[in-house]
N, C-alpha and C positions, 0 to 999 in steps of 0.2 A: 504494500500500500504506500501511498504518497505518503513521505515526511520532511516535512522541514523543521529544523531544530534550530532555534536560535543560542548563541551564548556569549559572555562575555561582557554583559551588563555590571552593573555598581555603585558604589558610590566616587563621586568624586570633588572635587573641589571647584570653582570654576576657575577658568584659563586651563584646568586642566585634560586629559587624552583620553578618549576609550576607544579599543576596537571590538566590533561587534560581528561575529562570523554568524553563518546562518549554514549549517549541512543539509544538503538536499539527499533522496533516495525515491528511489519509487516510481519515475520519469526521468525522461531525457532531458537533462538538467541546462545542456547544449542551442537547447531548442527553443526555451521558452526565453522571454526579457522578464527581468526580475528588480522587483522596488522594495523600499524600506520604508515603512509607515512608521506614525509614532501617535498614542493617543494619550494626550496628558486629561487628569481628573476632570470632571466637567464640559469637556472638551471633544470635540467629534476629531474620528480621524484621520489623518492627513496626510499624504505623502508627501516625502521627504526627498528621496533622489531614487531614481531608475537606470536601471542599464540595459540594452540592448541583450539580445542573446549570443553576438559573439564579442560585444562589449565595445563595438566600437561607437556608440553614441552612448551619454550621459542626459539625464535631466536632475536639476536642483532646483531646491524651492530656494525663494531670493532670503528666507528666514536662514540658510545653511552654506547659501554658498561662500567659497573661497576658506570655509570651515571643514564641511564633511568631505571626505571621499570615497567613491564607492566602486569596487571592485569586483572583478569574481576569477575565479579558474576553474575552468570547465574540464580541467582534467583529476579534479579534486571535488565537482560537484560540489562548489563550497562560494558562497557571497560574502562578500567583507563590507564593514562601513568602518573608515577610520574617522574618527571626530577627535579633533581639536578645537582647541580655544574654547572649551562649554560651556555653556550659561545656564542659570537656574533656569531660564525658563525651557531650557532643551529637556528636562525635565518629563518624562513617558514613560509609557510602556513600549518596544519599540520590536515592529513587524516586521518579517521576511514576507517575501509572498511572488507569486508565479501566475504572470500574463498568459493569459491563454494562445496561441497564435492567431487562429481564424476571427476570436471573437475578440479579443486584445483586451478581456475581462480578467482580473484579478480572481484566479480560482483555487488556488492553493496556497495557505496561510499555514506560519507559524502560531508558536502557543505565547509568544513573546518572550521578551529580555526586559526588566526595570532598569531602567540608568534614572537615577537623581543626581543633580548638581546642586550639591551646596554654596551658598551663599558667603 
């Protein structure tokens, strides 16, 4: 069965780094473009940055760029997001998840990763 697994969530200070890996199984990991959502408390949720499926296009929300980057290796079946410079308010739970190709719908989700940034 489809899994994505996220890890590498924390606590951290702000200005400071997390990277967030996300393991894919269960699909062709190659195939699909793959995004990072984050839903902080009260808060609907929002994507963050996307990658293409063989990586060579990126999208970022204007709240991350020149901050997050987002990565993958499709020979590891594994999505990276490296964040720096963090601010409280980056503050989520924070999603893996898998575009469909045809319908280019978000259909396969992680269970999330918490990152909090301390103030």
């Amino acid at each position: 069965q489809v899994q994505l697994v996220e890890s590498g969530g924390g606590l951290v200070q702000a200005g400071g780094s997390l990277r967030l890996s996300c393991a894919a199984s269960g699909y062709t990991f190659s195939r699909y473009a793959m995004g990072w959502f984050r839903q902080a408390p009260g808060k609907e949720r929002e994507l963050v940055t996307a990658i293409s499926a063989v990586g060579g296009s990126t999208y970022y929300a204007d709240s991350v760029k020149g901050r997050f980057t987002i990565s993958r290796d499709n020979t590891k079946n594994t999505l990276y997001l490296q964040m720096n410079s963090l601010k409280p308010e980056d503050t989520a739970i924070y999603f893996c998840a898998a575009r469909d190709p045809p319908s280019e719908r978000y259909v396969y989700w992680g269970q999330g990763t918490q990152v909090t940034v301390s103030s």
